[in-house]
C-alpha positions in Angstrom: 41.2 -23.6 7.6 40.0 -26.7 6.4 37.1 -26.6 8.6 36.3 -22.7 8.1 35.8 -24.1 4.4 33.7 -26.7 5.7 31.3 -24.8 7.9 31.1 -21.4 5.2 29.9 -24.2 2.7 27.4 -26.1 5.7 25.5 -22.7 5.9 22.7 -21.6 3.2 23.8 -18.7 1.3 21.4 -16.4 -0.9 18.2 -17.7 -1.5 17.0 -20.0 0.6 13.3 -21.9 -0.3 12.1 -19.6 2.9 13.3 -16.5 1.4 11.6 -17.5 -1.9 8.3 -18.5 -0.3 8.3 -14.8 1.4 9.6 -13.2 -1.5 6.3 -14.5 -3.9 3.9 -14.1 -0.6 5.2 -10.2 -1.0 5.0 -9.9 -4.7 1.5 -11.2 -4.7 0.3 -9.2 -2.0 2.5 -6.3 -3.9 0.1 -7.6 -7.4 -2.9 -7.8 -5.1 -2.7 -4.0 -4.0 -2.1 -2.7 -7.4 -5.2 -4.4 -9.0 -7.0 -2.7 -5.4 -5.8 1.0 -6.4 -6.8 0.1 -10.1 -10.4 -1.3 -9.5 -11.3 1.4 -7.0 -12.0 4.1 -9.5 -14.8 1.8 -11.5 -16.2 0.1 -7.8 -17.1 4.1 -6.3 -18.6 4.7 -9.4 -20.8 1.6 -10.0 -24.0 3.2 -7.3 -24.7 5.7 -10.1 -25.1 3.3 -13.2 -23.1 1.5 -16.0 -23.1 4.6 -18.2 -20.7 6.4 -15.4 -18.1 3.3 -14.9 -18.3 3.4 -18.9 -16.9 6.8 -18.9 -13.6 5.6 -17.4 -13.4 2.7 -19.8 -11.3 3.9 -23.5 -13.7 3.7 -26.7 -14.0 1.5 -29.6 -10.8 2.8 -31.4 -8.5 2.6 -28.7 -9.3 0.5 -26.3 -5.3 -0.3 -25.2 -4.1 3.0 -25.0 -7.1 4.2 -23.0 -6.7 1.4 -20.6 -3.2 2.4 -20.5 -3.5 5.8 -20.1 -5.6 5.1 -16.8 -4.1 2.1 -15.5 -0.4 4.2 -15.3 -2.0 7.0 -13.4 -4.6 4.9 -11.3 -1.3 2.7 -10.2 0.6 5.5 -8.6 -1.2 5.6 -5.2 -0.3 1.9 -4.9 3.1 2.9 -4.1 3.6 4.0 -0.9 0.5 1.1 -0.3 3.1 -1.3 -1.2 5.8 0.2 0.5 3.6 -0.2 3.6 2.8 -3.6 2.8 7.0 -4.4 2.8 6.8 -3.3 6.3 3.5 -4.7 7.5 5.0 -6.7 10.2 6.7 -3.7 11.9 3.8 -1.0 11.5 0.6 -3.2 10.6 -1.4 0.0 11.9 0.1 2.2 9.4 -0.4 -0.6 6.3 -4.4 -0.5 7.6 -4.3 3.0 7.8 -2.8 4.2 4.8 -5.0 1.4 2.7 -8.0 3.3 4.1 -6.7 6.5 3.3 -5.7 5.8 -0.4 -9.6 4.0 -0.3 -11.3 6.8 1.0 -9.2 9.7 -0.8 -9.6 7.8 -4.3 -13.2 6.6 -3.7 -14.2 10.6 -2.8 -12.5 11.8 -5.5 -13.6 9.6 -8.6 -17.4 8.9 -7.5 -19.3 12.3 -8.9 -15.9 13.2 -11.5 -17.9 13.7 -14.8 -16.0 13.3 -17.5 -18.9 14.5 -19.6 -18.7 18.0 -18.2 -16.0 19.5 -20.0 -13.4 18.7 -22.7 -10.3 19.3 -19.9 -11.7 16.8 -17.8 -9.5 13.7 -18.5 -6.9 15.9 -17.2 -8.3 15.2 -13.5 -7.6 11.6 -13.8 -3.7 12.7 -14.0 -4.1 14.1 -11.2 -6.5 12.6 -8.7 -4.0 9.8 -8.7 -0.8 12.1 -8.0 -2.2 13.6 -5.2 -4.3 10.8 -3.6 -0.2 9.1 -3.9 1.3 12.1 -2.2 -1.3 12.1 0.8 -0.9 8.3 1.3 2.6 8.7 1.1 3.3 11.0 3.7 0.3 10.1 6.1 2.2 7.0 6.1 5.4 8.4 6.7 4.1 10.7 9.5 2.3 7.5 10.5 5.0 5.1 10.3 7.3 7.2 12.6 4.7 7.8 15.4 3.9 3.8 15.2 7.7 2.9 15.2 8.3 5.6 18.2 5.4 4.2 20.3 6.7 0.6 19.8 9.9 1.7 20.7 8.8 3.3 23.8 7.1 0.5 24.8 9.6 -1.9 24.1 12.1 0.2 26.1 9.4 0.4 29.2 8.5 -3.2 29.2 11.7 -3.9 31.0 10.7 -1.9 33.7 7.5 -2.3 34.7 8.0 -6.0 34.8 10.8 -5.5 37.4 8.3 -3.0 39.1 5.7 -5.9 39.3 8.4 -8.5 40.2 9.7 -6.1 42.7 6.2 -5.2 44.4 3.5 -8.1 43.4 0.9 -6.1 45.0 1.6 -2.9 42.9 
């Protein structure tokens, strides 16, 4: 009994200075992907001038809500972005993939939107987020499982063929 105390009290228990190293790594690379998904918008629509990256920016009045307003929207495709990240070191070919995706989908979708052209326009920045986060989200779910079933696979006919090649070196 006595040494059952001894040996639950030897061993680290909740965080550990490992744990709390990874943990920051991830919540930095969680912060890093978020400002991505938020700077996108204004980078695709630097080629055509100042006076189109302006039109994203709030005006004079209300410069905090406006910033708001399109910082909460332009964050949601970050999500399944970060939930990729969180997983990076199973599927690393999903996290690459699904950071394109939410790139390309957000970089096609922003670069000619005029908000200029009508007065219902802001509305489209409501929803080019939603579904450029839907997209991303389930090409990297579809992704994910494909990735994690090839891996699999492999892992399961590694076995094998190294027997095979032990078995018969000239195979």
């Amino acid at each position: 009994m006595h040494r059952e105390r001894q040996r639950l009290q030897a061993e680290p228990r909740g965080r550990t200075p490992q744990t709390l190293n990874n943990m920051k790594k991830e919540i930095i690379g969680s912060m890093g992907l978020l400002m991505y998904v938020n700077l996108v918008p204004y980078m695709c629509r630097l080629w055509r001038g100042l006076d189109w990256v302006a039109q994203y920016l709030p005006d004079k009045g209300h410069p905090i809500f406006g910033l708001l307003f399109f910082g909460a929207f332009a964050s949601l495709p970050a999500t399944p972005l970060i939930a990729t990240y969180l997983r990076r070191r199973r599927n690393p070919v999903t996290f690459v993939i699904s950071v394109i995706i939410a790139t390309v989908l957000l970089s096609y979708w922003h670069h000619n939107y005029d908000l200029a052209s009508d007065a219902q326009a802001a509305i489209g920045l409501v929803f080019i987020p939603i579904y450029a986060a839907v997209i991303t989200g389930v090409g990297a779910a579809i992704l994910g499982g494909i990735e994690s079933f090839i891996r699999k696979r492999i892992a399961n006919q590694a076995p094998e063929v190294t027997a095979r090649k032990l078995a018969d070196p000239q195979r």
